[in-house]
N, C-alpha and C positions, 0 to 999 in steps of 0.2 A: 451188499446192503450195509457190513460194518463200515464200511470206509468213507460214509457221506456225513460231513461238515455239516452243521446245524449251529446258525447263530439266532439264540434266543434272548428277546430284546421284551421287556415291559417299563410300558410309561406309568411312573410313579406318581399317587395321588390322584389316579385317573377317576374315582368314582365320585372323589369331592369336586372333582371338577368338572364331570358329568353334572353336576345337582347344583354346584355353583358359578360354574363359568363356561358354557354352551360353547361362546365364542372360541374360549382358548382347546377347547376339543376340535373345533372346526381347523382353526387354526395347527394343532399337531398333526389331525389329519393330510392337512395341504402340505405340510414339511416332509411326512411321510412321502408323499406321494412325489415328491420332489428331489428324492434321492438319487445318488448318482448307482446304484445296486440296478434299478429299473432298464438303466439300459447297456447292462454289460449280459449276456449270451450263455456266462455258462453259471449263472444264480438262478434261481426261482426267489420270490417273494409271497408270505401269504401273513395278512393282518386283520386279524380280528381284535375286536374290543380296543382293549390297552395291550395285544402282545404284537410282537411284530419275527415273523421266521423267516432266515434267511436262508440254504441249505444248496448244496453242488445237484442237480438232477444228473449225471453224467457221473460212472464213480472214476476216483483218478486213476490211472496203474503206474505211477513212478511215485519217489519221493519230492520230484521236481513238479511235478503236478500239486500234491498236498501241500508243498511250500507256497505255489501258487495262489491256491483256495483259501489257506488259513491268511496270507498275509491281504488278500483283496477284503475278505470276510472281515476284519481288522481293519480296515480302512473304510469300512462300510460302517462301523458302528463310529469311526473317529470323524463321517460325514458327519451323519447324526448330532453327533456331539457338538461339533461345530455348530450346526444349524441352528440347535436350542441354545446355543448360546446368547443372554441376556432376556427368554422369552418364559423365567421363571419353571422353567419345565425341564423334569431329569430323568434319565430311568436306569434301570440297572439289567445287565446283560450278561449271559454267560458263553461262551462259547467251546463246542464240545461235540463229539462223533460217536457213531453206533449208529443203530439201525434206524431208518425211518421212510416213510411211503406216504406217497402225493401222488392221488390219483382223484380223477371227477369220473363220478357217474352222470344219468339223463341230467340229474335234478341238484345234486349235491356234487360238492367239492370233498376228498375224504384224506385225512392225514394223520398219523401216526406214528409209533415206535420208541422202542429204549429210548433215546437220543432227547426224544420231546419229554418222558417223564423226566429222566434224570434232568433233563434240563431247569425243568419248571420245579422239581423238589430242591435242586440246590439252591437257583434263585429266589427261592424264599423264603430261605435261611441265611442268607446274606446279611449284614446290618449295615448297609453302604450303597453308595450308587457307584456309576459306572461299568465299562465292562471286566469279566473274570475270564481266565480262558483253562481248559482243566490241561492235568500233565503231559497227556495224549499230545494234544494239537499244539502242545508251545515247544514239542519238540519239532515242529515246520512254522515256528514262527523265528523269524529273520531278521525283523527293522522295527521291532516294537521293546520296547523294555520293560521291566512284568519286578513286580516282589512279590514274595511268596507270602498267602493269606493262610492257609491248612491244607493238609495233608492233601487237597485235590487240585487247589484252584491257587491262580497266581491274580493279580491285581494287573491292571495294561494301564500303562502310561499315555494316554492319547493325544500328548501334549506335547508333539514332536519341539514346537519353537522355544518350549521350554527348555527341552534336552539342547538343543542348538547356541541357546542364551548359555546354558553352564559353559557350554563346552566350549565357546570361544570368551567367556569371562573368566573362567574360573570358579566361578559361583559371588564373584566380587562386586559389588553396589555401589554407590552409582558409578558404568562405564563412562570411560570417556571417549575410548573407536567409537565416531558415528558410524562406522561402514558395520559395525555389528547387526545395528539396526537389521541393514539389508540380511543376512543370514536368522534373523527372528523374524517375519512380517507379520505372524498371526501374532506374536504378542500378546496385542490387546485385547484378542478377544480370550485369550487363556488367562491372561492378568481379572481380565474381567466374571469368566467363572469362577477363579480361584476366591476374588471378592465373592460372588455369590454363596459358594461356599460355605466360608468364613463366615457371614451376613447368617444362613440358615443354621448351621451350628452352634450358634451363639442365641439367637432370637425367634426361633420356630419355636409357634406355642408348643408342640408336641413333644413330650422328651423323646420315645423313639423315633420321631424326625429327626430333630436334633444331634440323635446316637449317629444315624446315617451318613448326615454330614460331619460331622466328627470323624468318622474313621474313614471317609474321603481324603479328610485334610491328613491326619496323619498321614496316610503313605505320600502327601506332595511334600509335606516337611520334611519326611525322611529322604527323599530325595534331592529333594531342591531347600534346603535349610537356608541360604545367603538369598532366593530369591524372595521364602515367605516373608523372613525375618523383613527383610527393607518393605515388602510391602504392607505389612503388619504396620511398621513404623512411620513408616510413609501414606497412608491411609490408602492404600491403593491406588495411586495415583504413578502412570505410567514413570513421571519423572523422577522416582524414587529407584528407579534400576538403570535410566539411563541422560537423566540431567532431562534441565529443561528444552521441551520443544520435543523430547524424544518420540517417536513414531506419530509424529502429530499426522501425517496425511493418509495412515491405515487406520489413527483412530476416527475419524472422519469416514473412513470406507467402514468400521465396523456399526458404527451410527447407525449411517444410512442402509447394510445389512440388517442391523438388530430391528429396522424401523418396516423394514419391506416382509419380512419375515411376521412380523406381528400383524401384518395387513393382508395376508395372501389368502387369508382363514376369513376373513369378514365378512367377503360376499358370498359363500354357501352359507355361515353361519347363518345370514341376513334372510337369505330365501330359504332356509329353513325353518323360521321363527313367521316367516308372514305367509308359508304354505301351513303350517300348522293352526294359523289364525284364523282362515281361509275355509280351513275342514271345521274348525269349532263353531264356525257358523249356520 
């Protein structure tokens, strides 16, 4: 039982946008359900409300196993990440081991243990979005790059094309290898949260919103300093990292993503709103 992987995911803002935007509830719903976690064999899934658990049902017995778990569990949250890209919607995640149990009875589903308290007490002491993974599990993490937040928790980079853009620039603005290009493809949609970012740190009515994205940015700044800076300068505009024209035909595929993604929520939304209208009759 210590040795089961627990990634604990909540979508941020979930209540105002329960009471203010139905639609975009339907809508994270659909995305949820559309993750690539669903159909991999050795995860379970369980989401309630705004949380979302990911957890090994199976415990590992090697090291080669736990590298396995933590780095899939890590690609599951950098789905995610991807999917909400440009759909206004963020959450913040922890990822972390110990005890925990999923079982159904006749009538109920029943789940528990260390792993879920701690999980859900550290996630809500956070002042950030994205995901944190604690010391345990980032000693079987492999291909993700993490800075250190306190004494437990590291911050996860989920922004692989970013790492890929330093590493074959340099961290130097605007390139001129268009064959770079090819070695970054996501890009634009990580250029494009970083705007979102920036965008909510700056201008959420909320200050503690605002605190959140703010110490988002900081860990990309401190990491990718030559990509913010141009993009800061450059208003966020792809061709500020890599000259004109750059990734113009993924920005185009991120579009028509960010557009399909906003639509996949609309039709439960829709039959939701006129079966309710339905009953008040």
């Amino acid at each position: 039982m210590s040795d089961r992987f627990l990634l604990y995911i909540d979508i941020l803002g979930f209540s105002e946008m329960t009471r203010r935007e139905p639609r975009k509830v339907a809508r994270t719903y659909a995305i949820l359900d559309s993750l690539n976690v669903h159909k991999h064999h050795a995860f379970k899934t369980i989401v309630f409300s705004d949380t979302v658990l990911v957890y090994n049902p199976v415990l590992p017995t090697s090291d080669d196993d736990r590298n396995y778990l933590v780095w899939y569990l890590i690609e599951f949250a950098e789905d995610l990440h991807h999917r909400l890209t440009g759909q206004d919607i963020f959450f913040r995640a922890v990822l972390t081991s110990g005890e925990f149990s999923h079982y159904p009875l006749e009538h109920i589903e029943c789940f528990f243990g260390e792993a879920l308290i701690n999980a859900y007490l550290r996630e809500k002491e956070i002042p950030s979005i994205g995901l944190f993974i604690d010391d345990r599990c980032n000693l079987h993490n492999q291909y993700f790059r993490v800075a250190r937040f306190d004494d437990q928790l590291h911050f996860v980079y989920l922004n692989r094309s970013l790492e890929d853009l330093t590493q074959y620039t340099g961290d130097k603005y605007p390139f001129r290898d268009r064959a770079i290009e090819d070695q970054a493809i996501y890009a634009p949609w990580q250029v494009r949260f970083l705007k979102d970012v920036y965008e909510n740190m700056r201008n959420h009515p909320i200050p503690s919103v605002r605190t959140k994205f703010l110490t988002a940015w900081d860990f990309y700044a401190m990491r990718y300093p030559g990509i913010t800076q141009a993009l800061i300068k450059g208003g966020f505009l792809l061709s500020s990292l890599g000259g004109q024209h750059a990734w113009a035909e993924e920005e185009v595929a991120m579009t028509k993503s960010i557009k399909h993604f906003k639509r996949i929520g609309s039709g439960t939304s829709l039959s939701l709103q006129l079966s309710g209208r339905k009953r008040r009759k």
